[in-house]
C-alpha positions, -999 to 999 in steps of 0.1 A, spaced: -157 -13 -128 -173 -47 -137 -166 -72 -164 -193 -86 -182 -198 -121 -176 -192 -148 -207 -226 -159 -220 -235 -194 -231 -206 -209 -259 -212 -188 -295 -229 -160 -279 -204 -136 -265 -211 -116 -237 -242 -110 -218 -253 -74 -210 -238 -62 -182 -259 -61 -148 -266 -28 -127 -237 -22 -101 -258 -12 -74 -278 -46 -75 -253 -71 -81 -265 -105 -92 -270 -138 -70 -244 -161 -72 -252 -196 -58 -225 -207 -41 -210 -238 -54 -207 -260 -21 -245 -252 -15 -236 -234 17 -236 -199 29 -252 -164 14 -244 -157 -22 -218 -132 -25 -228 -97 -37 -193 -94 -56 -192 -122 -78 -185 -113 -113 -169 -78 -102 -135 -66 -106 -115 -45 -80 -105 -10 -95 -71 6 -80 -72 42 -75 -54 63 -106 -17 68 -100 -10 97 -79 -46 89 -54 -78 105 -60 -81 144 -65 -83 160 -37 -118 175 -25 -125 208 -32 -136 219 5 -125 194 26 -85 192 35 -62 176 55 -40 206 69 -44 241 77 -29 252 46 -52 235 23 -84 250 48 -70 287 40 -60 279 5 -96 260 -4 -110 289 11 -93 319 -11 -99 297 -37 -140 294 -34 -133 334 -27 -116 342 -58 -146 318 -77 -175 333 -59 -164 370 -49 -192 387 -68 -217 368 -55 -206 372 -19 -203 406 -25 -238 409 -37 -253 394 -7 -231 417 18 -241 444 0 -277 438 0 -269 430 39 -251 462 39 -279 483 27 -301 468 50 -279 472 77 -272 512 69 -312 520 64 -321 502 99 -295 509 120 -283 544 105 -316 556 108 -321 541 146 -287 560 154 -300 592 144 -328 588 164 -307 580 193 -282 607 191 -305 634 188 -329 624 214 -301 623 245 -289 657 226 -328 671 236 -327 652 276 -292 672 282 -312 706 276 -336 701 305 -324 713 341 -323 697 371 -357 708 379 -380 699 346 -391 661 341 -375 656 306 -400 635 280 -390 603 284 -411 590 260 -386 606 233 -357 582 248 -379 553 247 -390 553 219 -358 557 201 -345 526 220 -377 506 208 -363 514 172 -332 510 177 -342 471 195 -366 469 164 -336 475 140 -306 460 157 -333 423 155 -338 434 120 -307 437 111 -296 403 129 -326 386 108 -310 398 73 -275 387 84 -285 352 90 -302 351 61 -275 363 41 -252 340 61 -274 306 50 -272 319 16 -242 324 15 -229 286 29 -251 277 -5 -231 297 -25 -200 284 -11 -210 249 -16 -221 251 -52 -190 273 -64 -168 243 -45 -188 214 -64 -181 230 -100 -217 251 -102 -225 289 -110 -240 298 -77 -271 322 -82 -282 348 -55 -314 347 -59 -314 309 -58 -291 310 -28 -315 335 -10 -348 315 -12 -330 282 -5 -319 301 26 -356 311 41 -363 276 41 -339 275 69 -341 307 89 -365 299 113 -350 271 128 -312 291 127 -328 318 145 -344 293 171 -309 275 170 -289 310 174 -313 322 206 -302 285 224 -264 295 210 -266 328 223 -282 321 256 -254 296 264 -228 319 256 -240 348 273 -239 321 303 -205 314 301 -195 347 299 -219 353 329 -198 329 349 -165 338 338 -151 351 307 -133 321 290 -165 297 290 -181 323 269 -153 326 248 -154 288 243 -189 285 237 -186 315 212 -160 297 194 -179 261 191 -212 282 176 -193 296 147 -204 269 130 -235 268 136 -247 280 102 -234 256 84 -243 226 105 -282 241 105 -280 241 67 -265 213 63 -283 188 88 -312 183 111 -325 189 147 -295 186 177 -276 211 163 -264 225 197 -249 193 206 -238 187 171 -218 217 172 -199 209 205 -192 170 188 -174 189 157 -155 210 174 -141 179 196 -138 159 166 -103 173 162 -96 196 192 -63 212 175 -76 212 139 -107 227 148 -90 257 172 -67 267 146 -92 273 120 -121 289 141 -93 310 160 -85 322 125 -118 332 120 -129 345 150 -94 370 151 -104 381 115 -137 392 125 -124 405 163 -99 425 143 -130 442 117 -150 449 149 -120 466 169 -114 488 135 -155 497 137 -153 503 175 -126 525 171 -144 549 146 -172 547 162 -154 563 193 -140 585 164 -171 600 159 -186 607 194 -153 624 198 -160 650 167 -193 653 171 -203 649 208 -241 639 207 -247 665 237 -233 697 220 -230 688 183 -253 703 158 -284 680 137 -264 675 106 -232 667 126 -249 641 146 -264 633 112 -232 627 96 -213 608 121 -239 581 130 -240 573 91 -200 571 90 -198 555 117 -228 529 109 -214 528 74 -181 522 84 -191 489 108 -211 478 75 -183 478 51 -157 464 75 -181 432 86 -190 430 50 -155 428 37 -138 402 58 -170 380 56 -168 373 20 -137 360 35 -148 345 62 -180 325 53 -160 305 28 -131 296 55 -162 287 86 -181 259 58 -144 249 48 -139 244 91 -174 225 93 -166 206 64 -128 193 83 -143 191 116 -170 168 99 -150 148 80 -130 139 108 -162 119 120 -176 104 92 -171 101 50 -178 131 37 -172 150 6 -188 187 -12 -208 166 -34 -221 148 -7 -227 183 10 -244 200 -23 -270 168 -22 -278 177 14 -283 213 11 -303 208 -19 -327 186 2 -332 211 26 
């Protein structure tokens, strides 16, 4: 807050200068830089300290709590984009496990002695590949949509799907280049024993955020975050990642379900039918469910881990993703 200096005698004030460009002062022993503050008042904080920012926080608690907060604000919206996901997800891959089922159903009828058509098993695995990458394509999308809708519903804005979704494009590209690196390094770790994939896995959840968010480097800007705070930022992203370990064990397991009642080698076409859409539907809803969960809670850990290296605030955040 500044103070408008006294004019000349009789005239009262003067009008008050822009803040941001602070007048010269000439100092008065002729010596030295003018001072940038002259004429400018200090300003306490209000009694109690400053509200506290809707994303970041300084405990665990406040992560989980910010994050069932932006949940509760923004539910329909998340659930829009997981059910456009969803849909997606259930016309690609539902279809692609049809396919599948019912082509090793017509191998196990040759014998020994006939050359079964190959072609039939290839081809369903090309559309499965083509769907599975399809799918993967949709769910990053909806995933850099979805950090936008997060960030507007934490700054005080009604976050728009539609608005979310083409801010989102602008940035798929480079997440999917980003995500191939991610992915290659993880499947390295895992290669050379389990835990380094684990780690890796766990240092690329956020990922998303930090390619919406921020520029080029984003591999090693992912590994700096996560060090940032080495306990904050395990507790939150081994939050996360159990959530979503738990939804894919509770897929897995009807999955097996399935193949159990209807065995794709002896099962008739509308019971193969039927189980690879359960089963396919089943993964869908589960994933779809704990991410409108989750995606708040993994821009609520990006926005800790960041703040732990530099000032940072959700408006700050909004004006970033907006310039993207």
């Amino acid at each position: 807050m500044s103070v408008p200096p006294e004019g000349p005698a009789g005239q009262g004030p003067t009008e008050p200068t822009d803040p941001i460009d602070p007048p010269a002062a000439v100092p008065q022993d002729g010596y030295g830089p003018p001072s940038p503050f002259v004429g400018y008042v200090y300003t306490p904080p209000p009694a109690g300290g400053y509200p506290p920012d809707p994303l970041i926080s300084p405990d665990f608690a406040g992560w989980w709590q910010r994050g069932v907060l932006v949940v509760r604000r923004s539910w329909r919206q998340l659930v829009i984009l997981q059910l456009i996901l969803g849909g997606f997800t259930l016309a690609a891959q539902g279809a692609a496990a049809i396919m599948q089922s019912l082509a090793l159903r017509d191998l196990d009828g040759f014998s020994d002695t006939e050359i079964p058509p190959l072609g039939t098993m290839l081809g369903a695995s090309a559309v499965g590949f083509v769907a599975t990458v399809a799918a993967l394509l949709m769910s990053t999308l909806v995933t850099l949509a979805a950090v936008r809708v997060v960030v507007v519903t934490a700054t005080g804005g009604q976050p728009s799907v539609a608005d979310a979704l083409r801010g989102a494009i602008r940035r798929l590209f480079p997440m999917v280049g980003w995500s191939l690196l991610a992915g290659l390094i993880i499947i390295a770790g895992i290669c050379a024993c389990i835990l380094p994939g684990l780690y890796f896995w766990a240092v690329f959840t956020v990922l998303a955020p930090v390619v919406a968010f921020e520029r080029g480097g984003a591999i090693g800007r992912c590994f700096n975050l996560f060090h940032s705070d080495l306990g904050r930022s395990l507790a939150r992203i081994a939050t996360i990642v159990g959530i979503l370990f738990a939804g894919t064990m509770v897929a897995a397991v009807v999955a097996v379900a399935g193949d159990v009642v209807a065995d794709p080698l002896t099962a008739s076409t509308p019971a193969l039918v039927t189980a690879a859409l359960v089963s396919t539907a089943v993964s869908v809803v589960v994933t779809g469910v704990l991410r409108v969960l989750t995606d708040p809670l993994t821009v609520g850990a990006y926005a800790d881990m960041r703040a732990r290296l530099e000032p940072l605030s959700s408006a700050a955040l909004a004006n970033e993703i907006n310039m993207r």
